[in-house]
N, C-alpha and C positions, 0 to 999 in steps of 0.2 A: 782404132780411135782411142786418144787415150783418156785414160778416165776420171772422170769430173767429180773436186772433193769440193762441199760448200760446208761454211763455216757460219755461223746465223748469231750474232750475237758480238758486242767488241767491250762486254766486264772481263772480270777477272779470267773467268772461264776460255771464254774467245779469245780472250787477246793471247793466253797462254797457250791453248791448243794450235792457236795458228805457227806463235814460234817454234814451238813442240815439234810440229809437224816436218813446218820447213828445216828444222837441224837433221830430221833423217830421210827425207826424201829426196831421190834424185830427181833431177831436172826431166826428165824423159820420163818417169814415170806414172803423173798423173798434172793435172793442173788444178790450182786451188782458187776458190773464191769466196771469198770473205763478206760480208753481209749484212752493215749493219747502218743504224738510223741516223749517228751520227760519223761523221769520218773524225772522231778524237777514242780515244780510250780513257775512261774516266774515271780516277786511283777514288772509289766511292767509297773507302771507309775513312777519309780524311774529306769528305765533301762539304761535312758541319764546318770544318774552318772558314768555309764561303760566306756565312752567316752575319759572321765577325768581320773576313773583311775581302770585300770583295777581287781585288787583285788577286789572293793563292790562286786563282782557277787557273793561271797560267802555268802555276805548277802543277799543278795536278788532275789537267788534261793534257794529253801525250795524243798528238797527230799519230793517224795511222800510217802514217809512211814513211814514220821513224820506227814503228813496229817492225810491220810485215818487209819482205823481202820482195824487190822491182817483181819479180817474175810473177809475185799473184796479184787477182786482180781483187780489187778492191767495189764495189757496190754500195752505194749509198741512199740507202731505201729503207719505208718501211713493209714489213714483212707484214700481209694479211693472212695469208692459208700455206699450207701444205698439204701439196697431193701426192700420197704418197703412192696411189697407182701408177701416177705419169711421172712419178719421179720429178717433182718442178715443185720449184719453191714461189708463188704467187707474189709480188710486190703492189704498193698503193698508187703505182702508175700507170697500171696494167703492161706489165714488163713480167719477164717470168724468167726464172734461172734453175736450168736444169741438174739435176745431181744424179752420181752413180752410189756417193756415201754422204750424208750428212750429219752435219754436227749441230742438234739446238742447243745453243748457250743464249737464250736470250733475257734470260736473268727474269726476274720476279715484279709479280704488282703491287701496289696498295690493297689489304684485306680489310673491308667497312663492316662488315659482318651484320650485312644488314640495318645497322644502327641510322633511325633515322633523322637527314639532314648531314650527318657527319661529312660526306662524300663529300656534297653539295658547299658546305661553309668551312671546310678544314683544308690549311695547306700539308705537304708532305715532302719526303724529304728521298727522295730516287735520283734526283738530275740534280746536274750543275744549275739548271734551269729552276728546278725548288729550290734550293739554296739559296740563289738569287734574288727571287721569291721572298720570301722569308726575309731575309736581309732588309728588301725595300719595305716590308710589311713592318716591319719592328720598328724601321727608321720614320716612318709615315706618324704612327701610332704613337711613340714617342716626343714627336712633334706636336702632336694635338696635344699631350697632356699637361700635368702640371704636377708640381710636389704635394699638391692636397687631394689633387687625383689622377694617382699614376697610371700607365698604358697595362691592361692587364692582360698578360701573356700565358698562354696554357699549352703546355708541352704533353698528350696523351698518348700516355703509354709508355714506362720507365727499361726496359730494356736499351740493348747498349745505343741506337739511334738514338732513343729518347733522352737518356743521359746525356750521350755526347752533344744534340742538340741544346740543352738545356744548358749544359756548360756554357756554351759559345754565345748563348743570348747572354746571358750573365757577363761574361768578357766585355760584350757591346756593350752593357747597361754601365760599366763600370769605365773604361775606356772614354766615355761620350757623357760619363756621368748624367742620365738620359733617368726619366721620372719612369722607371720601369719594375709591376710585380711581376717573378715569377713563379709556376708555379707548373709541379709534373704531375700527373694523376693517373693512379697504375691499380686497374681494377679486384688485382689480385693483394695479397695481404703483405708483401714485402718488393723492391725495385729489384731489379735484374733479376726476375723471376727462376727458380728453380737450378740457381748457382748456389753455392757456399755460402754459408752465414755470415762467414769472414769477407768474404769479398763487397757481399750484400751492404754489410757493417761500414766498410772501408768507403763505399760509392757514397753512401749515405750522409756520410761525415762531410767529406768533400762538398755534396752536390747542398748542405745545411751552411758548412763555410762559407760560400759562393751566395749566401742567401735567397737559395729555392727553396722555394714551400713542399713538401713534401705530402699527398694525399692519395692513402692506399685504401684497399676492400671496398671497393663501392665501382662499379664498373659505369662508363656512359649511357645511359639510355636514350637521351635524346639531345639533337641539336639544333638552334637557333639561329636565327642572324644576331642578337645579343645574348646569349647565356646557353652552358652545360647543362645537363641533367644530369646527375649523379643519382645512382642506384634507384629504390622506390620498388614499391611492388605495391599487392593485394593492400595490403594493412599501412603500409610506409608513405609518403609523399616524398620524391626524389627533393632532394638538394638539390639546389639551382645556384652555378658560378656564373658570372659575368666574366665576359672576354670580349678584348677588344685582337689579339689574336689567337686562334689554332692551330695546334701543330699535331698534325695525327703520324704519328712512329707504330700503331700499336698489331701490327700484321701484316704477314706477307701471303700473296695468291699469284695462281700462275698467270700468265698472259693470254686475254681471250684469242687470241690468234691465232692461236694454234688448238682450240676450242675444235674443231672440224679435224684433224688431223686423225688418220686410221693408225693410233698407236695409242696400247694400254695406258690408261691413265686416270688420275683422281679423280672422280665425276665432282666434287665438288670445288677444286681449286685448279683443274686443268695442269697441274705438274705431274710428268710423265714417268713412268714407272722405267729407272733401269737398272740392269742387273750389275755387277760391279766391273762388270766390261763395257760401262755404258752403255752397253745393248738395250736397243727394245725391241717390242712385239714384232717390231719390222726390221728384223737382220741387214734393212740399210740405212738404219736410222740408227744414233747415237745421241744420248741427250745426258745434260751435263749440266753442274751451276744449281740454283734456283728453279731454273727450267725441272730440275726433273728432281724424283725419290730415289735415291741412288744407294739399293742396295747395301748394306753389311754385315746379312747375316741377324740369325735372331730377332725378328721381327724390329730391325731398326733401320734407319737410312741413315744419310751421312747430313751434317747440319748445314742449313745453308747460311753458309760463312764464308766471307772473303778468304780466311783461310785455307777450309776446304777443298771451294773452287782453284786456288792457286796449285795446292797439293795435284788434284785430279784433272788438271787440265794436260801435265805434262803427259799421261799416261793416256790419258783420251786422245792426243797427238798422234803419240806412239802407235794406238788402236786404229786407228785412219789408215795408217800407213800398212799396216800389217794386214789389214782389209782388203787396200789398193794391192797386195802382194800375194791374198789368198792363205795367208800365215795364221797361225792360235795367237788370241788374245787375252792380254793380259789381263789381272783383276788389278783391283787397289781396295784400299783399306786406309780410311781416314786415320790421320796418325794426328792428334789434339797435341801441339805444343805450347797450349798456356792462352790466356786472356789477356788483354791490353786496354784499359779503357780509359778516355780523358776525358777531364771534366775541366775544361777551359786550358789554362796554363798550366794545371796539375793531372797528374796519371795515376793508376791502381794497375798494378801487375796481378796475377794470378795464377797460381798453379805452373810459372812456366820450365819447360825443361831444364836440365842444368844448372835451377838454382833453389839452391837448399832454403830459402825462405818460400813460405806457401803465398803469402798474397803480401806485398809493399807498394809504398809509393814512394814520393820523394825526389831528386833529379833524375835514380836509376829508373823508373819505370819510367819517367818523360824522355830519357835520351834511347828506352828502349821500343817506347810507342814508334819514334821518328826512324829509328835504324830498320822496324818493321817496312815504313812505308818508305823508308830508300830504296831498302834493297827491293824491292818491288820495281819501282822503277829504273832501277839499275840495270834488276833481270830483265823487264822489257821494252827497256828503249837504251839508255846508256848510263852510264858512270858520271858522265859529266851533267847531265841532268840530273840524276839524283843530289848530284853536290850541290847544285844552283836552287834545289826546291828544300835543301837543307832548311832553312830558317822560317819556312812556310808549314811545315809539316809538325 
């Protein structure tokens, strides 16, 4: 019989591993199927452009049938459990899709930390579907207000979603000339947490340009249907902001779904422990992306970053195959080539390779943000897409 590879997840990860896969597998040697909640592929570190203006999405959703290759099958479900006794991957239809190797790439949650009401009153920013979101929430808000009392928008949690998303409200505010404050609120004492002073420096400028309010060291504690709570303890009385929206950026956790799953993993965020062969505790499980802690060495894993995932997906391909073949498998080792961050129409480079300045902005880091997210799309769907989603990116 031959043997059945599923793939659980269509981000960066999945989309990648599935290509991966099919470049070195023959036809005869296994059959694969792919498994995920939407049949699009979803270029999600350009999803903030949605925000601003709702068309990109056509760029930067990729059908999966310009991905994958006729011969695998495709699934379009959501994933509840994994039995990894029976080998069967459990769907929300009560349908089940059996595996001899699997791949979770099913990418990451919103992390509330508890905080309460946040869940409850705050949008986010994972789908094309929040972006959307958000979009109409700004445009709503905007419309009730006025120039003596503007729509007041609050973007939590300054890392690079929360930036990018703050940019892009600002584009709209600006754009539509729309009675809109912004403002990001990042619990810890500087934005882009625990990067370079210089870059930190550089976001900060921008995101002050762009007329975002900038508010650091004081974390949320509580939320409303009108107003934040800011910090507050024993002795303190929280600061209280008024929002007419939220935007919660400020953590990622793993997917209760896999919550049940017989393979080692974080008892508190449900992302699963593998070792840099993708391995986990279950020699037919592979887990990848967001989905999992991924090993490298010296009590570190690998960051969950679109780039990452991109990197580790072709090698977790390659590991399917070499599994289906009975072969040794590969390691990897995240190789960091540099930062990219945009803050509306303008960019901050960072650290990246090959170029002897440590952090810029200017047209070079805006036509190097876009070249990131072409050739993306280039790798996994075509060249002439990438060209067409040129001016959107």
């Amino acid at each position: 019989m031959t043997t059945q590879v599923v793939v659980l997840g269509a981000g960066y990860a999945g989309a990648g591993a599935v290509r991966s896969f099919e470049k070195e597998i023959d036809d005869d040697e296994a059959e694969l199927t792919w498994v995920s909640e939407q049949d699009y592929h979803l270029v999600l570190h350009e999803v903030h452009r949605v925000i601003r203006k709702p068309s990109v999405e056509s760029s930067i959703a990729i059908p999966t049938d310009e991905i994958k290759s006729p011969s695998t099958n495709f699934v379009e479900g959501h994933v509840e459990n994994v039995d990894t006794d029976e080998r069967t991957v459990e769907l929300a239809d009560d349908t089940a899709v059996d595996y001899d190797y699997l791949l979770v790439a099913l990418g990451s949650a919103t992390a509330f930390y508890g905080i309460e009401g946040l869940e409850e009153h705050s949008l986010t920013l994972k789908s094309l579907d929040d972006a959307r979101e958000i979009h109409e929430s700004v445009k709503t808000a905007a419309e009730e207000a006025s120039r003596s009392e503007p729509a007041q928008i609050v973007v939590g949690g300054a890392g690079l979603s929360g930036i990018q998303c703050a940019g892009e409200i600002a584009e709209f505010r600006d754009k539509h000339r729309a009675p809109i404050d912004i403002k990001i609120v990042e619990g810890l004492d500087e934005i882009f947490p625990g990067q370079d002073p210089e870059v930190q420096g550089a976001l900060r400028k921008r995101l002050q340009d762009a007329d975002v309010d900038i508010l650091t060291g004081d974390f949320i504690s509580k939320v409303d249907e009108e107003a934040i709570s800011l910090g507050g303890g024993e002795d303190e009385a929280p600061e209280e902001l008024d929002y007419d929206v939220l935007v919660w950026t400020g953590g990622i956790t793993g997917q209760e779904e896999i919550a049940e799953a017989d393979v080692d993993k974080d008892e508190r965020s449900n992302r699963i422990f593998a070792d840099q062969d993708f391995q986990t505790s279950d020699d037919r499980v592979f887990a990848i992306g967001d989905s999992a802690l991924v090993d490298q060495g010296d009590d570190t894993v690998a960051p969950p970053t679109a780039q990452a995932a991109w990197q580790a997906a072709e090698i977790a391909g390659q590991n399917l195959v070499r599994s289906v073949r009975g072969g040794p498998l590969k390691t990897w080792t995240h190789n960091d080539k540099g930062t990219v961050v945009s803050v509306g129409e303008k960019a901050v480079a960072h650290d990246v390779q090959g170029v002897p300045i440590n952090t810029f902005g200017g047209p070079g880091a805006k036509l190097l943000k876009k070249g990131i997210a072409a050739r993306w799309i280039a790798d996994v769907s075509s060249a002439k897409r990438a060209f067409d989603a040129w001016d959107d990116l």
